[in-house]
Structures are given as structure tokens and as C-alpha cells.
C-alpha positions as a Markdown table, in Angstrom:
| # | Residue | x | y | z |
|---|---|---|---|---|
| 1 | Unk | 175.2 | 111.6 | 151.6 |
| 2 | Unk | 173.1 | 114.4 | 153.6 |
| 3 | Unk | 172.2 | 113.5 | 157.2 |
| 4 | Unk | 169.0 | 112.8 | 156.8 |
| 5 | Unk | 169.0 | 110.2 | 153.9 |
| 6 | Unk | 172.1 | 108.2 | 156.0 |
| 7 | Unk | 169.6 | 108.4 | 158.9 |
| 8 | Unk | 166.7 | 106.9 | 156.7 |
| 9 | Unk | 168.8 | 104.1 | 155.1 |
| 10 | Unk | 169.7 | 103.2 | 158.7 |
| 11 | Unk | 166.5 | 103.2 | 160.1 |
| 12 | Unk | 165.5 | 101.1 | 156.7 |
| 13 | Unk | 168.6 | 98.6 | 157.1 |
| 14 | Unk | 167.9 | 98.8 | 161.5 |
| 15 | Unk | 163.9 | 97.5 | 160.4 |
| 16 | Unk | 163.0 | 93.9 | 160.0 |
| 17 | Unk | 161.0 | 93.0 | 156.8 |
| 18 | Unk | 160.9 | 89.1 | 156.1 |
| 19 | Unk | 158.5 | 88.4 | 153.0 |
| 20 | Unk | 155.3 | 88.8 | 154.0 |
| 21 | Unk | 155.9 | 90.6 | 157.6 |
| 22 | Unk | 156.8 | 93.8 | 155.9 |
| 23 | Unk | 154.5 | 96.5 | 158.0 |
| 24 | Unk | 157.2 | 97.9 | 160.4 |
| 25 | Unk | 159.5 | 98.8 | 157.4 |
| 26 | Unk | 156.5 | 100.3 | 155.3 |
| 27 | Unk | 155.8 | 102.5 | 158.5 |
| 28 | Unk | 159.2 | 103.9 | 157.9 |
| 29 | Unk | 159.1 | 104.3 | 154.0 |
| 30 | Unk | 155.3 | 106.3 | 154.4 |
| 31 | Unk | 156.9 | 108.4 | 157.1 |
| 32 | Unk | 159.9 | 109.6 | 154.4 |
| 33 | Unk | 157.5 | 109.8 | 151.5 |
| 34 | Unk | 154.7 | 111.5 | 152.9 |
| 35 | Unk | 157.4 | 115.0 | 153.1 |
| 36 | Unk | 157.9 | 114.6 | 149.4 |
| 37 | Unk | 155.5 | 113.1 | 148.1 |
| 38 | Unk | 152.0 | 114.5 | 146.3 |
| 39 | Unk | 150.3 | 111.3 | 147.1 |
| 40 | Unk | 151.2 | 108.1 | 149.4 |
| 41 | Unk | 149.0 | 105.8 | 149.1 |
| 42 | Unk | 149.3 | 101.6 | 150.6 |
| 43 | Unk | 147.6 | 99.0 | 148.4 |
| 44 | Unk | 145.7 | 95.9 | 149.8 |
| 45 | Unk | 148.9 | 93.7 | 149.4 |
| 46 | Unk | 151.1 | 95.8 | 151.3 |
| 47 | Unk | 153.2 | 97.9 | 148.6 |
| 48 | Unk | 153.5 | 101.6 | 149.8 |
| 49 | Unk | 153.2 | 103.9 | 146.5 |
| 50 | Unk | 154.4 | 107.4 | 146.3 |
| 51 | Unk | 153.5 | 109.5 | 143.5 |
| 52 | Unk | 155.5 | 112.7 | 142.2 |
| 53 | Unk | 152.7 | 114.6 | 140.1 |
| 54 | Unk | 149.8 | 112.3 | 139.9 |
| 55 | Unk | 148.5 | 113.2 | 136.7 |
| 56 | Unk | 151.2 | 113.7 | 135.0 |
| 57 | Unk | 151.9 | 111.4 | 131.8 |
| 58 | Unk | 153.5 | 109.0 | 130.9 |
| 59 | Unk | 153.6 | 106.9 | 134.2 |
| 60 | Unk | 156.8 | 106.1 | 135.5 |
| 61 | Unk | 157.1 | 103.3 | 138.0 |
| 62 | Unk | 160.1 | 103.3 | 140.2 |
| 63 | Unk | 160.5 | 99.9 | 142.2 |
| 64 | Unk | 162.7 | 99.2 | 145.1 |
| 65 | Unk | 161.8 | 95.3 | 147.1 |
| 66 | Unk | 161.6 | 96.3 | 151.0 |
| 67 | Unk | 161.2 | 92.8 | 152.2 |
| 68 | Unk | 164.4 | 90.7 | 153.3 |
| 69 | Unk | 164.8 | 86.4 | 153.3 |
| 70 | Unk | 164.1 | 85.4 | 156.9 |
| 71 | Unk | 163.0 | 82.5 | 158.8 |
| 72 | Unk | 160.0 | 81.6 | 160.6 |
| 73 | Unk | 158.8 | 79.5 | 164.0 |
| 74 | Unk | 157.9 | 76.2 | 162.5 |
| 75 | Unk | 157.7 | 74.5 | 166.0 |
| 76 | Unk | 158.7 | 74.6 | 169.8 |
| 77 | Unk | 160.1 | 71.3 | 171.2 |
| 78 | Unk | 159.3 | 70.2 | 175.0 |
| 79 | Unk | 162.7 | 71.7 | 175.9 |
| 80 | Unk | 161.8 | 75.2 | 174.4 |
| 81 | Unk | 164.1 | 74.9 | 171.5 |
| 82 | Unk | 162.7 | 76.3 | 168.3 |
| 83 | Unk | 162.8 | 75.0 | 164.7 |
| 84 | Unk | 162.4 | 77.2 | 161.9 |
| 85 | Unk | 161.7 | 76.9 | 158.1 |
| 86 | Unk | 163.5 | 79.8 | 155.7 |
| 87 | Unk | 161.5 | 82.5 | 154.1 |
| 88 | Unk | 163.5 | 82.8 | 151.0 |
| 89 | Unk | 167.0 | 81.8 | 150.0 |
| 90 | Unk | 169.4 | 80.7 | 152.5 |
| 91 | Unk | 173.0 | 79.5 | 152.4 |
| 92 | Unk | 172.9 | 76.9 | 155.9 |
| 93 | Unk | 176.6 | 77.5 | 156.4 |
| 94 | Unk | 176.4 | 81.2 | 156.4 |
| 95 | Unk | 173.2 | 80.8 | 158.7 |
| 96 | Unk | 175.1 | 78.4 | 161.7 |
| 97 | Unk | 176.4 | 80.1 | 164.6 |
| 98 | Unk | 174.6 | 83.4 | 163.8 |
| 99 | Unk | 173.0 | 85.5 | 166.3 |
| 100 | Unk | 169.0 | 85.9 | 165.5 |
| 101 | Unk | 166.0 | 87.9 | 166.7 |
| 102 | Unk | 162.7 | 86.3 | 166.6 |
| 103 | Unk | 160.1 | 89.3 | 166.0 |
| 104 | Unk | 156.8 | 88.9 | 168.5 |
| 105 | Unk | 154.4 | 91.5 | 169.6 |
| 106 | Unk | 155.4 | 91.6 | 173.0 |
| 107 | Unk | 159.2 | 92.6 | 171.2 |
| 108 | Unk | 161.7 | 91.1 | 170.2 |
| 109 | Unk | 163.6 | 88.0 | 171.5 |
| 110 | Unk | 167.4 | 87.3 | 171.0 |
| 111 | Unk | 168.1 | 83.9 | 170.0 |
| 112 | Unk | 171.4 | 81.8 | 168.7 |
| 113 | Unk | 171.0 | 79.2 | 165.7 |
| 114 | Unk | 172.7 | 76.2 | 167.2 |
| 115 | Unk | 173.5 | 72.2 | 166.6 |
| 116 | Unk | 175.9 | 69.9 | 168.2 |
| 117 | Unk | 179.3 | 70.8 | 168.8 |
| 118 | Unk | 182.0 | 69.7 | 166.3 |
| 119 | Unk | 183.1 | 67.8 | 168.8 |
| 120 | Unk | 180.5 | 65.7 | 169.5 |
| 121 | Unk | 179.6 | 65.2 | 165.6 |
| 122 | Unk | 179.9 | 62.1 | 163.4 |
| 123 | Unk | 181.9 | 61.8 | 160.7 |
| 124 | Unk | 179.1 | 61.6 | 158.8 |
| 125 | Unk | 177.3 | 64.2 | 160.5 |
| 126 | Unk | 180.4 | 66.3 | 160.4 |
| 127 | Unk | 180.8 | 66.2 | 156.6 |
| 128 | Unk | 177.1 | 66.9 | 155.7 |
| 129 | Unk | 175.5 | 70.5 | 155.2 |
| 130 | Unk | 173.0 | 70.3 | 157.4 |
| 131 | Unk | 169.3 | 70.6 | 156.7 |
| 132 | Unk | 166.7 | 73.2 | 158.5 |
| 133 | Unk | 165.5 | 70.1 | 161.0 |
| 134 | Unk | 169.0 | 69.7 | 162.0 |
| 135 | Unk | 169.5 | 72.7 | 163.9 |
| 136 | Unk | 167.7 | 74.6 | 166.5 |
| 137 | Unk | 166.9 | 78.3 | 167.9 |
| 138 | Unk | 168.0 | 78.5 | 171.4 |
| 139 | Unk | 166.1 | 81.5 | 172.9 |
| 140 | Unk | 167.5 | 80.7 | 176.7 |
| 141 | Unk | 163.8 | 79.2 | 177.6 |
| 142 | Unk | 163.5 | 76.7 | 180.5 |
| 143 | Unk | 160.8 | 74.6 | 178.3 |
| 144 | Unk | 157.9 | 74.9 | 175.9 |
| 145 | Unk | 156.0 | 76.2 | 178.6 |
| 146 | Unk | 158.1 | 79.3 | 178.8 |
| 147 | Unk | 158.8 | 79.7 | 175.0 |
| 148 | Unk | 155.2 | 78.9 | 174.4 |
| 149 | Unk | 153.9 | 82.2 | 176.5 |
| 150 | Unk | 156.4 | 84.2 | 174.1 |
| 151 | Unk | 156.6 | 83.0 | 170.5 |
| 152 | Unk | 153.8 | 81.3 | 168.4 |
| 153 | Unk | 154.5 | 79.2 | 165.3 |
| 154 | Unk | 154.7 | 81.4 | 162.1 |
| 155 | Unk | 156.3 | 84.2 | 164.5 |
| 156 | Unk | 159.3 | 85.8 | 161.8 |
| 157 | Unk | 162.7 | 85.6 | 162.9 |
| 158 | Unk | 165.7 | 87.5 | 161.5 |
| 159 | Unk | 169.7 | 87.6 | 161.8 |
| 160 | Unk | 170.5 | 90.5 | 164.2 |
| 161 | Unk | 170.3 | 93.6 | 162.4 |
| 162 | Unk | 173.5 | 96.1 | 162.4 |
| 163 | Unk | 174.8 | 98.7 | 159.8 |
| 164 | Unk | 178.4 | 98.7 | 160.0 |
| 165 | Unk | 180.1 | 101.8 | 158.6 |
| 166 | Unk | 183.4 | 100.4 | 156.8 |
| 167 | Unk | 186.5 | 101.8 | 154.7 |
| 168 | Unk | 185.9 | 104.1 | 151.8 |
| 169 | Unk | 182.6 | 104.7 | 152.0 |
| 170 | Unk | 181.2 | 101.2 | 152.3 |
| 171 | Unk | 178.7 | 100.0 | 154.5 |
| 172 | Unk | 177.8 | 96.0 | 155.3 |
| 173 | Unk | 174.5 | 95.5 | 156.5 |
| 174 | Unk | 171.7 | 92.1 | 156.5 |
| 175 | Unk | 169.6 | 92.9 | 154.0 |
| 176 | Unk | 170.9 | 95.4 | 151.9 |
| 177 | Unk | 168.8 | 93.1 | 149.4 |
| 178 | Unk | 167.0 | 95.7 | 149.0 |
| 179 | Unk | 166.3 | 98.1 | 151.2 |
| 180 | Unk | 169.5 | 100.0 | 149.1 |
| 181 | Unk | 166.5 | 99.5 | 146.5 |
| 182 | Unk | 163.9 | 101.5 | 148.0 |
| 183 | Unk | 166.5 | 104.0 | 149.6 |
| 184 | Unk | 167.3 | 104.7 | 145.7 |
| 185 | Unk | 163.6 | 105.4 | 144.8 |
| 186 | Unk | 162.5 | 107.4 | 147.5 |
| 187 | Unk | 165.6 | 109.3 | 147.6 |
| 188 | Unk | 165.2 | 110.4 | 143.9 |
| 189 | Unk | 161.6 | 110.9 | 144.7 |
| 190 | Unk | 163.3 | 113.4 | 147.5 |
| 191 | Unk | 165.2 | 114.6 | 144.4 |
| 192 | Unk | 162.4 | 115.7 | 142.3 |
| 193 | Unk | 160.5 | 117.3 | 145.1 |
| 194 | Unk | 161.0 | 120.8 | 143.8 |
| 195 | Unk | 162.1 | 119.9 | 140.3 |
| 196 | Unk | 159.2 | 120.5 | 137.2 |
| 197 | Unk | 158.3 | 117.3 | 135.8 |
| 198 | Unk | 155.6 | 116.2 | 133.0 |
| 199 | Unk | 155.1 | 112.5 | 133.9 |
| 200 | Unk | 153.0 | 110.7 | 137.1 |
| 201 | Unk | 156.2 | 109.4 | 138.8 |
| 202 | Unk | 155.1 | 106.1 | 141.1 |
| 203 | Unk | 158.0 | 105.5 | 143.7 |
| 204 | Unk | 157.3 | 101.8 | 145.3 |
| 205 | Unk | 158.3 | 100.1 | 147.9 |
| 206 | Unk | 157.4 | 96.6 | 146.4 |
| 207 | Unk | 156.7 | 93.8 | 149.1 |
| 208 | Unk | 157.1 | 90.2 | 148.7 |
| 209 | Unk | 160.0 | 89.5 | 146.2 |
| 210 | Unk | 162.3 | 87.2 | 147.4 |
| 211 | Unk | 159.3 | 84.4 | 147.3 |
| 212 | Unk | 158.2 | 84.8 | 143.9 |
| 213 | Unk | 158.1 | 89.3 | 142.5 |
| 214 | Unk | 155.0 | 89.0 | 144.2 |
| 215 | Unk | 154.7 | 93.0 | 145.2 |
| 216 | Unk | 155.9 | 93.9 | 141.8 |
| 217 | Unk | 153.3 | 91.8 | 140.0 |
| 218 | Unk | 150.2 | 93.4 | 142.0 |
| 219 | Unk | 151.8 | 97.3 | 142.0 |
| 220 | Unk | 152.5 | 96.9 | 138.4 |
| 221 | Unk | 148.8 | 95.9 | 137.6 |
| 222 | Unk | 147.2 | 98.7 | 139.6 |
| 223 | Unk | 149.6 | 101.3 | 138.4 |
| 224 | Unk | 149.5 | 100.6 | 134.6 |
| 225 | Unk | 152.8 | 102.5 | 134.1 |
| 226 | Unk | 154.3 | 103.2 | 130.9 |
| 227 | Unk | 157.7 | 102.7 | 131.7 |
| 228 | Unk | 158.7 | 100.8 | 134.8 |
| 229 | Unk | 162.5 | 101.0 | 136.4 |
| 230 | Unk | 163.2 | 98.8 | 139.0 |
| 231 | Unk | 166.4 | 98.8 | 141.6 |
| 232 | Unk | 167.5 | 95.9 | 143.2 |
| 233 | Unk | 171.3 | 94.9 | 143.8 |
| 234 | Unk | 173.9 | 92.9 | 141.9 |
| 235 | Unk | 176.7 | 90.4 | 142.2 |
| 236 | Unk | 179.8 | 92.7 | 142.3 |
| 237 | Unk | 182.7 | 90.4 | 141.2 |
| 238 | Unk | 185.3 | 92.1 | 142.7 |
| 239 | Unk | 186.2 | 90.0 | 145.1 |
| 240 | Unk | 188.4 | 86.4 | 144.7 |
| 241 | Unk | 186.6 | 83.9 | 143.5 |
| 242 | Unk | 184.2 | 85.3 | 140.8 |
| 243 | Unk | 184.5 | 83.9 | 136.8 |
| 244 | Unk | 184.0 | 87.6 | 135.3 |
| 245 | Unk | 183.9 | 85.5 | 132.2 |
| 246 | Unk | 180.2 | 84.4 | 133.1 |
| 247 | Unk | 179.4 | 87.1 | 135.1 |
| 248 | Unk | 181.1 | 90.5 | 133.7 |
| 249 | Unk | 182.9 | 93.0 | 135.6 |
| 250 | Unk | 181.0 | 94.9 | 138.6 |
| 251 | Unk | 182.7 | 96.9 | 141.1 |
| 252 | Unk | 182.0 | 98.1 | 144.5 |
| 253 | Unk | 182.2 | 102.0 | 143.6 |
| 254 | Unk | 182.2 | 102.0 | 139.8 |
| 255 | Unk | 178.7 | 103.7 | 139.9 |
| 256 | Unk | 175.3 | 101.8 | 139.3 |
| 257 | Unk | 174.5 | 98.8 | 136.8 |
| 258 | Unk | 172.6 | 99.5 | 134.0 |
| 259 | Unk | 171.2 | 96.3 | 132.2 |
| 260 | Unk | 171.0 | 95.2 | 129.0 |
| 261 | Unk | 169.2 | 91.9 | 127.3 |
| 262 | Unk | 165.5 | 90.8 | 126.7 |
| 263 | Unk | 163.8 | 91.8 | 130.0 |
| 264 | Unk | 165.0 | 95.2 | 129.4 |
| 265 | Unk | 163.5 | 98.0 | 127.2 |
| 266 | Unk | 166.2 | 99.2 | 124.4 |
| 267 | Unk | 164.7 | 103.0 | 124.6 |
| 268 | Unk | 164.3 | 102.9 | 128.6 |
| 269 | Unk | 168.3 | 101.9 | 128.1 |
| 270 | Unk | 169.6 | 104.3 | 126.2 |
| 271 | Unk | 167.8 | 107.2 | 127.4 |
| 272 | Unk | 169.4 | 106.1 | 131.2 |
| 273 | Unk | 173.1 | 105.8 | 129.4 |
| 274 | Unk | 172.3 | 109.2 | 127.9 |
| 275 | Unk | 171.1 | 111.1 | 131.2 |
| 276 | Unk | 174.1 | 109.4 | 132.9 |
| 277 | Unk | 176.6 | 110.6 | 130.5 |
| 278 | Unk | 175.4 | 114.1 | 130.5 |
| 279 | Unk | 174.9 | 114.6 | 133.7 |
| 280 | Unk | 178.9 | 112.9 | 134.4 |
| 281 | Unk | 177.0 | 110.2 | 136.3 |
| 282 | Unk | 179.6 | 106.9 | 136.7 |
| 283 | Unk | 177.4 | 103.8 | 135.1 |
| 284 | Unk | 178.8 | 100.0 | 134.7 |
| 285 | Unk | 176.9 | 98.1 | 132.1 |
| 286 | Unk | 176.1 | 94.7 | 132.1 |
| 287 | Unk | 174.5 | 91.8 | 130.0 |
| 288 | Unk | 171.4 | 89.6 | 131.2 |
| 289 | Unk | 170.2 | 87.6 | 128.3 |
| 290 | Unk | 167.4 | 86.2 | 130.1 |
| 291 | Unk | 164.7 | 87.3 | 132.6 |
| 292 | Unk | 166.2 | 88.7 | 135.0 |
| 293 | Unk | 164.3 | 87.3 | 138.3 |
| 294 | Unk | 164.1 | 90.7 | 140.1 |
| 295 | Unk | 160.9 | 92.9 | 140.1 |
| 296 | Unk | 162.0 | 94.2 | 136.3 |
| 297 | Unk | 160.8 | 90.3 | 135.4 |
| 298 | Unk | 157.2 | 91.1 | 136.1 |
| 299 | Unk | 156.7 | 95.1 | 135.2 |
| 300 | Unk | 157.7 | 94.3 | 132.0 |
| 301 | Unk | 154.7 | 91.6 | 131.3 |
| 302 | Unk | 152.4 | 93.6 | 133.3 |
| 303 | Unk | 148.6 | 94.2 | 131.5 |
| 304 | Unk | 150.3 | 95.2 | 127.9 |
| 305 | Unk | 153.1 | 95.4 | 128.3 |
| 306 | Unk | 155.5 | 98.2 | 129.9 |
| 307 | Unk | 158.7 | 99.5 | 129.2 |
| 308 | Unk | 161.2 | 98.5 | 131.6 |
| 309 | Unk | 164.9 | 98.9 | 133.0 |
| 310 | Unk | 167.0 | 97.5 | 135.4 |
| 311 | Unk | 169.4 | 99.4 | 137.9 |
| 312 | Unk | 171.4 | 97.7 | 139.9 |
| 313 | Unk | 173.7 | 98.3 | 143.1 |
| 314 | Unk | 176.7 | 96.3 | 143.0 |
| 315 | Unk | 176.9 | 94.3 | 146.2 |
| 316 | Unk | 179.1 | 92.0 | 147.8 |
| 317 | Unk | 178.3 | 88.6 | 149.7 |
| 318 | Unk | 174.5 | 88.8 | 148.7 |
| 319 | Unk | 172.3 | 87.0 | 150.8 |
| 320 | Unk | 174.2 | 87.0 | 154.1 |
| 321 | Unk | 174.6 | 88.3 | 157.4 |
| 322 | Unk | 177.3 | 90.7 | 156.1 |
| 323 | Unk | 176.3 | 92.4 | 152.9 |
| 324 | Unk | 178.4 | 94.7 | 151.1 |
| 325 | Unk | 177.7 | 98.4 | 149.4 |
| 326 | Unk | 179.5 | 101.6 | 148.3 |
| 327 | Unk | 177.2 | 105.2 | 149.7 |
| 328 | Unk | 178.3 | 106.8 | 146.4 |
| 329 | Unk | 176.8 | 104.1 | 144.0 |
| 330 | Unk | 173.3 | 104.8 | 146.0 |
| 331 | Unk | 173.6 | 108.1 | 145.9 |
| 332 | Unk | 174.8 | 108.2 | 142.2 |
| 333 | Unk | 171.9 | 105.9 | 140.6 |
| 334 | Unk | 169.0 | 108.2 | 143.0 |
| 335 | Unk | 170.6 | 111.2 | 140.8 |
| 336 | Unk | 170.0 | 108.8 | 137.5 |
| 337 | Unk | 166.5 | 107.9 | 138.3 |
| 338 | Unk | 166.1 | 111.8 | 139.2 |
| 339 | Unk | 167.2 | 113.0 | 136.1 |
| 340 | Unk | 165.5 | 110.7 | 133.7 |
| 341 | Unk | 161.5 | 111.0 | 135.3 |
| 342 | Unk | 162.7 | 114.9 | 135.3 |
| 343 | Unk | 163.2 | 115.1 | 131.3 |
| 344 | Unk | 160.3 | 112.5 | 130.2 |
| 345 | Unk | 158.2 | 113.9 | 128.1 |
| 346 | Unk | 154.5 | 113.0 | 126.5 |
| 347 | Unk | 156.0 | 112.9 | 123.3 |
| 348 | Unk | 158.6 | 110.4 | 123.7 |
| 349 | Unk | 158.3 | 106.8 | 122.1 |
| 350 | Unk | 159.2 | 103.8 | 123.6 |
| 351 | Unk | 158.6 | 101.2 | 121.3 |
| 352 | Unk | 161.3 | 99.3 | 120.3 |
């Protein structure tokens, strides 16, 4: 991977984005687009769009999720301790213990997510997950006094952000769901900056997913593509545990995940096995047969209709602290979505 896309995946992985509180991560992906980009434009819900060739045709839509679960300031007891609500979905047990950074505008505040200690649990206490109003935020405060002139309810609070660079070309990192996503669109937009292409190629930074494909839904609507790709990541199953029965066989460096099934376009499919195969591009495909519940979910029933695909980054330990990809699967599936939008042509059909 060349310098400067490491350096923008870090600064993308480095930059809090809860759902909803996605501004200071959109600053970064409109400060990368804008070199590449013909057009970079930030709707009224928050999705930054970059467009390759605005009036090109067909429209493509490229979509990569920005925003990350967090948590939020739900209230400040008389001792200064704070209780929070999740933004998104959280696993409690991965959650206890961690280190945390409540994001305010005066900067951020470290913080510890804390309950009683094991030894001064119940039995019952001690063999119960616990639930969000059973543990606290200790931010070092005094009292509500002090933690009142920092923090404000609805203030959003993430787990420490870190991009730890690992064996063999992996990387763990909070919130690789899916800042990996966006890295992949606007790196192919990067990509196509000098190649000739025929279509208006839309390269979005969706906000808003993890509650609902909210920034996918509105994007999709205003761009009217076409054909719509989205990249989000996947349960790799390479690791114990994992039925490959139920869930197929993904690997950590076997290239990206192309889907098949009913949320995905059969044309939009092929033409991505095709451009990988010629262009010696490492794919692992992989069966959905039902909506898929990423941003793919709600291009494809957007106005009438839009023919969509699903690329996914296989990823270990989603939804945790300590999130797990391979650089090469990035870099390979930004060559994919490269290579398709460069050889789509007016004249193609993509009904099924």
C-alpha cells in the first residue's frame, strides 16, 4: 500500500464517527477526495459524495459506511460518574474494563468503563451479563460539579482509538466497520483519477448505518444511480469457533467477498467475477439468501429500483475493540471497484 493511502486509512481508523457524530471523520474523507475528485459535494444528512466524471452515464454509486457503534452520556451522578446508553450494537463483555474517550468540544476526555470488583460481586451479580445501568464511566471527576463543567448528556463517547500494525500484513483497529469501507471507495476513486471512464462514478461516504442504513437510504435517493456497489466488511471464519457450515468459508487474505443471493444484482455479479478474473484479482464468493442488512439493503430498493452488489472485507472479531483485517484485501477489492466503473459502458444491460 503507497504511503499516502496507509496514512489516510490511519487518520480514518485514528477519527471518531459514532452514528450520527460523523463530522470530524467527513472532514478527513472531503480533504482526500477533493485531490481526486471532479466534484465533492456533502448532502444535508451528512454523506460526503465524490463524483468521478459527473455526467457521465450510467451512474455508479460506490458506498463505504464512515460511522462506528459508540456510546453516549445518558446522565452524570452526584459523584461524577457517567452512564451511558450504546449507539449501535454492543457485546457488554467485550465493552467492561475497556479504556474510552468521551468526545466534547473543549477535547477529548479519557475515561474507564467500570463496575464493582469481582470480588465484591454477588453470586448473582457475578453470573449475570450486566446491563448498560449497571456500569459506570469513571472520567477521574471529584463530582457532578466537575464532570458537569466538561461533558453534557448526549456528548459521544468511544473506545480508545489505536491502529495496531500486526503479522503478515494485518492491522486491528476499533472500527474497521467501516472505515476499511470508505478507504476502498475513495481509494479506487484515487484509482480512476487519470483513467478514461464513460459513467458518473458517485464515491460515498454513507453516514448513519449501524442504526438503521440510514445514509445509504438518503444518498441513494438523491443520486438515482444505475448500479450501486456497496463495501462493508464480513465475518471471516477463520478463526476457532465459526460453523463454516452456516456461514461459508472467508479468510483473512483470500482477497475480497463478492456476494451472491436476492439483494444482489446477477449482472452487477458477474461483471465483478469477470473484471476480477482478468485482471488476476483474488475474490472469495459467498452466499446471502436474504437482505443483507448493510447499505446494499437499501440501494437496491432505492426510487426504481437499482442494480446492486456487495463487496465485502473479511474481518475478524467484528464489533470490538480489536478488529481484524488483511492491507492486501483492501487494496485488492479498490483495484476491483477501479476496474469495473473503468469498463462500464452506456450500452450495457442490467436487467436480470
Amino acid at each position: 500500500m503507497q504511503d499516502s493511502s496507509l496514512a489516510f486509512l490511519k487518520d480514518l481508523l485514528l477519527t471518531p464517527s459514532p452514528s450520527g457524530y460523523e463530522r470530524p471523520i467527513q472532514d478527513v474523507v472531503r480533504a482526500w477526495a477533493k485531490q481526486y475528485a471532479d466534484e465533492v459535494r456533502t448532502d444535508r444528512h451528512g454523506n460526503v459524495i465524490a463524483v468521478r466524471h459527473p455526467g457521465g452515464q450510467p451512474r455508479i454509486m460506490l458506498a463505504g459506511h464512515c460511522d462506528q457503534i459508540g456510546l453516549m452520556v445518558q446522565h452524570i451522578d452526584e459523584n461524577g460518574f457517567l452512564y451511558i446508553q450504546p449507539i449501535g450494537g454492543w457485546d457488554m463483555q467485550i465493552l467492561l474494563g475497556q479504556h474510552l474517550t468521551v468526545w466534547v468540544r473543549g477535547g477529548p476526555i479519557p475515561g474507564v468503563v467500570s463496575r464493582k470488583a469481582p470480588h465484591l460481586l454477588t453470586n448473582e451479580e457475578r453470573n449475570k451479563v450486566p446491563q448498560f445501568a449497571d456500569v459506570w464511566v469513571d472520567i477521574g471527576a471529584k463530582d457532578r460539579k466537575e464532570a458537569e463543567a466538561l461533558i453534557t448528556p448526549g456528548d459521544p463517547v468511544t473506545v480508545a482509538l489505536g491502529v495496531r500494525e500486526m503479522r503478515n500484513g494485518l492491522i486491528s483497529s476499533p472500527a474497521c466497520d467501516d472505515k476499511v469501507g470508505v478507504w476502498v471507495v475513495m481509494e479506487a476513486l484515487r484509482l480512476l483519477r487519470n483513467r478514461s471512464v464513460q459513467a458518473s462514478v458517485s464515491c460515498v461516504s454513507t453516514v448513519q448505518e449501524e442504526i438503521g442504513l440510514r445514509g445509504a437510504t438518503t444518498s441513494a435517493y438523491g443520486i438515482h444511480p444505475t448500479i450501486g456497489i456497496a463495501v462493508d466488511v464480513c465475518h471471516a471464519t477463520d478463526t476457532p469457533g465459526n460453523d463454516k457450515r452456516n456461514l461459508g468459508e472467508t479468510k483473512l487474505g483470500g482477497g475480497p467477498t463478492l456476494f451472491r443471493g436476492p439483494n444482489i444484482n446477477p449482472r452487477v455479479f458477474e461483471r465483478l467475477e469477470e473484471t476480477a478474473r482478468s485482471q488476476e484479482i483474488p475474490v472469495q464468493v459467498r452466499g446471502v439468501p436474504r437482505a443483507t442488512g448493510t447499505d446494499a439493503n437499501v440501494i437496491q430498493i432505492s426510487r426504481d429500483g437499482v442494480a446492486t452488489a456487495l463487496i465485502g472485507i473479511p474481518n475478524r472479531y467484528m464489533h470490538s475493540p480489536v478488529e481484524m483485517v488483511q492491507l492486501e484485501d483492501l487494496e485488492q477489492a479498490a483495484r476491483l471497484l477501479a476496474e469495473f466503473c473503468a469498463n462500464v459502458t452506456p450500452q450495457m444491460d442490467w436487467t436480470p
